[in-house]
VOLO-821582 format. One line per 10 residues: number of its first residue (from 0); their letters; for each residue x, y, z of N, C-alpha, C, O. Coordinates in nm, 2 decimals, padded with zeros to 4 digits. Each point is the difference from the previous one (the first is absolute). Layout:
% residues N
NUM = A = X/Y/Z/X/Y/Z/X/Y/Z/X/Y/Z | ...
//
This chain:
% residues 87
0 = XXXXXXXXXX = -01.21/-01.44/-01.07/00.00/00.12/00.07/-00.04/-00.02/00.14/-00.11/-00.06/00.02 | 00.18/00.10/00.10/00.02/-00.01/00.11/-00.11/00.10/00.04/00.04/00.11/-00.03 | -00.19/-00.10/00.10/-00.09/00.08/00.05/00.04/00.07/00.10/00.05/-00.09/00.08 | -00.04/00.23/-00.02/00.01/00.05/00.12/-00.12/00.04/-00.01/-00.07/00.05/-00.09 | 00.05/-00.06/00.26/-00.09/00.00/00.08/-00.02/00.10/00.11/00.00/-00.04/00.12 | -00.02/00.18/-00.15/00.04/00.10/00.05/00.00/-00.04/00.18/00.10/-00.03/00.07 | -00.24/00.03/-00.03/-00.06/00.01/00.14/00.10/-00.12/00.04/00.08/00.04/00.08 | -00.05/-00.18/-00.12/00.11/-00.13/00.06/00.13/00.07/00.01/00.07/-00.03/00.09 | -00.03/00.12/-00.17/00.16/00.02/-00.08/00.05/00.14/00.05/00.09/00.04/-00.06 | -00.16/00.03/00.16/00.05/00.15/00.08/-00.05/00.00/00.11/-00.07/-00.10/00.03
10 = XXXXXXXXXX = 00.08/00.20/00.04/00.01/00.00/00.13/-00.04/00.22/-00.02/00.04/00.06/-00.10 | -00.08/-00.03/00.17/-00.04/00.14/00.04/00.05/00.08/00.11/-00.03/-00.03/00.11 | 00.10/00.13/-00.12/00.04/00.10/00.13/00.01/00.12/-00.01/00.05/00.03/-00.11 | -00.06/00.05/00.17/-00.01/00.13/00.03/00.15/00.05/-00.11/00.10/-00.08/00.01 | -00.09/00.15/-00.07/00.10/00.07/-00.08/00.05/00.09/00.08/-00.06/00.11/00.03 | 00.14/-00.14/00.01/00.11/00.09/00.13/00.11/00.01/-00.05/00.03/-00.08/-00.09 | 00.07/00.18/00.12/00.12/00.01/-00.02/00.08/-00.08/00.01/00.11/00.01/-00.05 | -00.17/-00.12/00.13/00.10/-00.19/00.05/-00.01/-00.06/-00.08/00.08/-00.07/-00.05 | -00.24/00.09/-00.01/-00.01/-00.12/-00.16/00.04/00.06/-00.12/00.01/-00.07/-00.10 | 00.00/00.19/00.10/00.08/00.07/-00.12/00.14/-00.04/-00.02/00.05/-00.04/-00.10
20 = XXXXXXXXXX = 00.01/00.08/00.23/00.15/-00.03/00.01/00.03/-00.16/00.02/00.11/-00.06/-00.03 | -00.19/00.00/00.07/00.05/-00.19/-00.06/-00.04/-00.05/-00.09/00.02/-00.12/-00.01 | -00.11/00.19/-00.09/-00.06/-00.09/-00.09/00.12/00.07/-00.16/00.10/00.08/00.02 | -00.12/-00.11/-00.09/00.06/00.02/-00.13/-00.07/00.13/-00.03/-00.12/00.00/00.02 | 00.15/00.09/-00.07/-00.08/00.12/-00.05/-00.08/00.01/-00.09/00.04/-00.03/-00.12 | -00.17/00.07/00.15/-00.11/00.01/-00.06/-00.01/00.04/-00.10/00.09/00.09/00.00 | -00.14/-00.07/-00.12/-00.03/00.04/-00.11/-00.06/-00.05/-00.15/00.03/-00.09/-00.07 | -00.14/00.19/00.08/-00.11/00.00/-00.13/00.04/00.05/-00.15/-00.06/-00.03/-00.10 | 00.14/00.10/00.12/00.07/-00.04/-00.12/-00.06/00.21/00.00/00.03/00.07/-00.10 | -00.09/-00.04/00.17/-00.06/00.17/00.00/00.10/00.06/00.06/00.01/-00.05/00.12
30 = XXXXXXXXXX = 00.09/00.15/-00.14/00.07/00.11/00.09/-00.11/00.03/00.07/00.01/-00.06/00.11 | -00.13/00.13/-00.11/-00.04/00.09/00.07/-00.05/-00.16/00.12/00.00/00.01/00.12 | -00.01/-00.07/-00.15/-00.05/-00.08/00.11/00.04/-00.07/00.05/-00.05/-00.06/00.10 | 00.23/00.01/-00.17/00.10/-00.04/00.10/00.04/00.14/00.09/00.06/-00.04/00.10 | -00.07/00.13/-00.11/00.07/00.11/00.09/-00.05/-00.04/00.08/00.05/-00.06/00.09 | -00.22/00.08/-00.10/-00.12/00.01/00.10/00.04/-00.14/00.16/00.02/00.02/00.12 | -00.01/-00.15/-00.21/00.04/-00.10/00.05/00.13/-00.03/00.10/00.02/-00.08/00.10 | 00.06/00.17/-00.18/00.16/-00.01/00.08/00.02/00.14/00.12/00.09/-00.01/00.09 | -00.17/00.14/-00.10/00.01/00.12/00.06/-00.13/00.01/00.09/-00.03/-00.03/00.12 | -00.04/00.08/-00.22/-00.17/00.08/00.07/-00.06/-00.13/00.08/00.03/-00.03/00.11
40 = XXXXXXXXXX = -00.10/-00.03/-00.19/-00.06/-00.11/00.10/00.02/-00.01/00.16/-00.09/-00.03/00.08 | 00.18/00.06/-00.06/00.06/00.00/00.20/-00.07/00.12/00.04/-00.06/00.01/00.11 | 00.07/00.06/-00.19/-00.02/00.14/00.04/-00.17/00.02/-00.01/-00.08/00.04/00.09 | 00.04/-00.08/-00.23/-00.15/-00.03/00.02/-00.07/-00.04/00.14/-00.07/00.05/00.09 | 00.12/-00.17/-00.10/-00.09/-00.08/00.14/00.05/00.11/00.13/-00.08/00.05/00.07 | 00.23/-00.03/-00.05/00.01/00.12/00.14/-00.05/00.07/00.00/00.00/00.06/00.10 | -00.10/00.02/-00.21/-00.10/00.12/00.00/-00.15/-00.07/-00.03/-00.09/00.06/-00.05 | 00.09/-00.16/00.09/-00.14/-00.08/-00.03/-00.08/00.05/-00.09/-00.10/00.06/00.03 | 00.16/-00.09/-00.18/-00.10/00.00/-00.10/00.02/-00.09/-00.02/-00.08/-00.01/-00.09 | 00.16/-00.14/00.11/-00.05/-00.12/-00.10/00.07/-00.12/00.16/00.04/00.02/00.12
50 = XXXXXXXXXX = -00.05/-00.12/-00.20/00.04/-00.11/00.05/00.06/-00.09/-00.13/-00.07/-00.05/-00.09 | 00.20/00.03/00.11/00.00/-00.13/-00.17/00.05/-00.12/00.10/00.02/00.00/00.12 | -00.02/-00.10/-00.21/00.05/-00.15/00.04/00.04/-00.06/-00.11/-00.05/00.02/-00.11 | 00.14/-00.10/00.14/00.02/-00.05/-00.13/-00.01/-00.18/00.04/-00.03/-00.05/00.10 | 00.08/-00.04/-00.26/00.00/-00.15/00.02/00.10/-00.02/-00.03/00.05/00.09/-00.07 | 00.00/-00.19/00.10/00.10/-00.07/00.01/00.03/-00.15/-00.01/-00.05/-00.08/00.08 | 00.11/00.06/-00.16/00.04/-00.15/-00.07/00.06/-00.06/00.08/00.12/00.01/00.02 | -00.24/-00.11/00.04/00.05/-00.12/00.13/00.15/-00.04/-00.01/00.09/00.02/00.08 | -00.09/-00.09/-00.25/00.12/-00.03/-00.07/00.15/00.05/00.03/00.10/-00.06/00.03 | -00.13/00.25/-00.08/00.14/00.04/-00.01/-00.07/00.14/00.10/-00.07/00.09/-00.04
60 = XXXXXXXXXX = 00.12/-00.13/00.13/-00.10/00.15/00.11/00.10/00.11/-00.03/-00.03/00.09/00.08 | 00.09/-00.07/-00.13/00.11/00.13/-00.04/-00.09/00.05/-00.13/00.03/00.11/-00.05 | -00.13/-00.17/00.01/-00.09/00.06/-00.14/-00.14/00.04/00.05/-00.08/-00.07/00.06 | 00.05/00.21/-00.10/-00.09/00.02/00.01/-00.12/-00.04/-00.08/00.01/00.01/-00.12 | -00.08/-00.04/00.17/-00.13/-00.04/-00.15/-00.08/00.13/-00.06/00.00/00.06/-00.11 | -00.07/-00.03/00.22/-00.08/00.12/-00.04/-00.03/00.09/00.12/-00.03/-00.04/00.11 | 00.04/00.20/-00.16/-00.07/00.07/00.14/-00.14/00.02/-00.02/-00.03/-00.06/-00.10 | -00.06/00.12/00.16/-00.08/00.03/00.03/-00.01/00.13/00.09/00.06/-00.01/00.11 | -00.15/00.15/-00.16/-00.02/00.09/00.09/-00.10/00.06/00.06/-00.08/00.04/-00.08 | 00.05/-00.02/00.21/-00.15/-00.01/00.00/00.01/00.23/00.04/00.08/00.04/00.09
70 = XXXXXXXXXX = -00.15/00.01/-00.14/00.01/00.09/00.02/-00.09/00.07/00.08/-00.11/-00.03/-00.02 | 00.12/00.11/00.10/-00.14/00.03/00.09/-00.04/00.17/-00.06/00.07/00.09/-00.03 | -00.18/-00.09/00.03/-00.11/00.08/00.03/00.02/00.11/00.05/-00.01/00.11/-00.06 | 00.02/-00.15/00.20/00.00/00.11/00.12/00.08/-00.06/00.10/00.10/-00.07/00.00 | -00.17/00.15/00.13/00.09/-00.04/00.13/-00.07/-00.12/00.05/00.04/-00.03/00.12 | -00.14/-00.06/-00.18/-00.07/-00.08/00.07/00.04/-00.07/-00.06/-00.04/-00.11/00.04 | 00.12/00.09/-00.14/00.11/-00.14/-00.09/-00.12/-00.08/-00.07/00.00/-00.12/-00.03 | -00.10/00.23/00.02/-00.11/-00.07/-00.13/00.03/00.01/-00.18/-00.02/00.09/-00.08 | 00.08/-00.23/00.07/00.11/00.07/-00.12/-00.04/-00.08/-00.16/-00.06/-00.11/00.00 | 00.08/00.12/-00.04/00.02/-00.07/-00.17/00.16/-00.09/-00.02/00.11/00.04/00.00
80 = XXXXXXX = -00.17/-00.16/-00.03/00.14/-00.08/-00.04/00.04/00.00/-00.17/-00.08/-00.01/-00.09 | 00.23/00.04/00.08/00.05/00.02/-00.11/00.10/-00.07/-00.04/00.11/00.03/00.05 | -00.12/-00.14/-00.16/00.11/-00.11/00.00/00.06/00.11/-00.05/-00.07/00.08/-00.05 | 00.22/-00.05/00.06/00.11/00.05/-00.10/00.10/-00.08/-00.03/00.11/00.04/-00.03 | -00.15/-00.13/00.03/00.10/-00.08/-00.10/-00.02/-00.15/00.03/-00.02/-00.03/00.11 | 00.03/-00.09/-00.21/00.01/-00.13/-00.02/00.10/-00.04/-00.08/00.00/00.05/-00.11 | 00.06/-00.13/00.13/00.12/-00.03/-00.09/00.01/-00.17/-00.06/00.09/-00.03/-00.08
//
């Protein structure tokens, strides 16, 4: 069995509409949280309630690995982080 090594084997960037549209399409296997992933999300961070980022597989950079969302609080972006998803 071949070990991956998360932190060696991805790379991290802002989840933008650019890494959405060149990477392979995301998904957890949740409707409600692929919508979130493929629609809202843009829209989240342009109304500053969150920030996500996601990883990406040094390997095959067209694959996402995992997002991450960090959500804020208030207007001071004092927020709680929320994995939604690992795959």
């Amino acid at each position: 069995m071949v070990e991956f090594i998360f932190v060696e084997n991805t790379f991290m960037v802002s989840y933008t509409k650019e890494a959405a549209e060149y990477c392979d399409p995301f998904s957890c296997g949740d409707d409600d949280l692929d919508d979130f992933f493929s629609h809202d999300v843009f829209l989240y961070e342009k109304e500053l309630l969150g920030k996500t980022y996601c990883w990406i597989n040094k390997e095959n950079q067209h694959e996402i690995y995992l997002c991450h969302c960090r959500q804020w609080k208030d207007k001071n972006q004092n927020g709680k982080h929320y994995l939604l998803h690992l795959s």
